[in-house]
C-alpha angles and dihedrals in degrees: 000000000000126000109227134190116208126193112185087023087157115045123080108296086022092062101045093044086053082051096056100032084056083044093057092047094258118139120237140220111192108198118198152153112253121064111271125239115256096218109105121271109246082232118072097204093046120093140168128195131174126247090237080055099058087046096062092031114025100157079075085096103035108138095028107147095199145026122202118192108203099150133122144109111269117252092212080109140103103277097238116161092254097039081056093049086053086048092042091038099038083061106045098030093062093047087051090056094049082051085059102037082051103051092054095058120097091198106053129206126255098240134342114224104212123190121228131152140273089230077082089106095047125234125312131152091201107032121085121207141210131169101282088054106106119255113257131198106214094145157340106315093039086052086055089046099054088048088044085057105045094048082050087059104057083061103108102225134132091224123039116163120192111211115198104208121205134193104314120209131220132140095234109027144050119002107335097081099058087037094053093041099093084055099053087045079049093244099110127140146112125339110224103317094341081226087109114102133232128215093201134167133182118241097244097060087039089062086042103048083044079061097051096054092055092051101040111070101184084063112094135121110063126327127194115240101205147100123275091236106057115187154204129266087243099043090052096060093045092055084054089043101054089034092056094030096240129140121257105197107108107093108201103209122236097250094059092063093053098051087048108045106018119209087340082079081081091084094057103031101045138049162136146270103219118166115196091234087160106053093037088055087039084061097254116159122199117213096199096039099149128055096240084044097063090028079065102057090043100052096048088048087055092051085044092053093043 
């Protein structure tokens, strides 16, 4: 049995990665930032303290293993200046505060897995990436990357592990269902050109390869959180189109977008090739490694839940 930290326990990949390491017999510390309720957890080997908590108190996780960092304010919102200072600041300053809590144990954890993003490698519709590409700053969410990964390194710990997270699919949480929302109006299609790639990875491998990298102690530096199979913008759709038997056929220009959802388009218009070469050499195995292979779990969780 392992003892795991988790910041951002409870929101959309948090939660499902609580759910697996109880599964597998691990005890859990969820940190976050509101006060917990003193009432007991219905689970014996789950547990939540505040960080106000751990300040005061930080022996409370002497003897963690692990710490995940999964913290940080979405960024499925309208891109204001100050909605883009929450997202900056949610990301670095939580890695500046496991720096801290860390700091203060004498007895240190093993690794710390700490989330970043896939936009790492900046926007390009030709190059592909893997983890030895350099990191390049093209735009907003790179920006916030670059800052993400410098605050992770000031945290003294002998395994830190980067995980650049891409676009992660489930049918109820995170980005999927508004994506997938013009198909199931049947007015799906392409997204500017469609040239644009997507890094994408279902939730269930996300939690896996999460997993992985806990129990794989040669694996640290970053590691790329997406499928095998990357894909375009238009092939995308047309996976979710032929798996929920919608039309794709109504192409949003790229202007549109832009005059709808502002810089925040970005998201949706630009993107990135990135291939997992370290968790494939390292023996990982997806089990959702194609699109239609994930568009059809989805879909038939969607039938089941119907």
């Amino acid at each position: 049995m392992m003892r795991v930290a988790v910041t951002g326990g409870t929101g959309f990949v948090g939660r499902a990665l609580v759910k697996a390491l109880l599964e597998r017999g691990d005890e859990v510390w969820i940190i976050s930032r509101k006060e917990t309720s003193s009432s007991p957890s219905a689970n014996a080997r789950l547990h939540q303290v505040s960080w106000n908590e751990l300040a005061a108190a930080p022996d409370k996780l002497e003897g963690a293993n692990v710490i995940v960092n999964l913290a940080g304010e979405s960024i499925n919102q309208r891109w204001t200046a100050a909605s883009k200072q929450r997202v900056l600041h949610s990301r670095t300053d939580g890695a500046a505060r496991i720096a801290r809590l860390v700091e203060q144990l004498d007895q240190k954890p093993e690794a710390v897995i700490n989330a970043s993003g896939i936009s790492a490698y900046g926007s390009s519709l030709t190059a592909t990436f893997d983890e030895d590409s350099p990191l390049k700053v093209t735009d907003f969410l790179s920006s916030v990357v670059e800052h993400w990964e410098k605050a992770a390194d000031t945290i003294p710990v002998e395994r830190l592990v980067k995980l650049r997270v891409g676009v992660v699919l489930n049918r109820t949480g995170g980005a999927f269902p508004l994506m997938a929302l013009p198909h199931r109006l049947f007015a799906g299609g392409r997204l500017g050109s469609g040239s644009q790639w997507l890094s994408w990875i279902h939730l269930e491998d996300m939690v896996r390869l999460i997993l992985f990298c806990i129990d794989h102690p040669e694996i640290q530096g970053p590691v790329n959180g997406s499928a095998p199979e990357p894909v375009t913008n238009d092939q995308f759709g047309q996976a979710l189109s032929k798996a929920f038997g919608r039309p794709h056929w109504l192409p949003a220009p790229a202007f549109l977008m832009k005059a709808v959802l502002g810089e925040m388009s970005s998201l949706l218009l630009e993107g990135q090739r990135a291939l997992p070469r370290k968790a494939l050499e390292h023996g990982f195995t997806f089990k959702y490694p194609t699109i239609e292979s994930a568009m059809k779990q989805l879909s038939r969780a969607n039938i089941e839940k119907s």
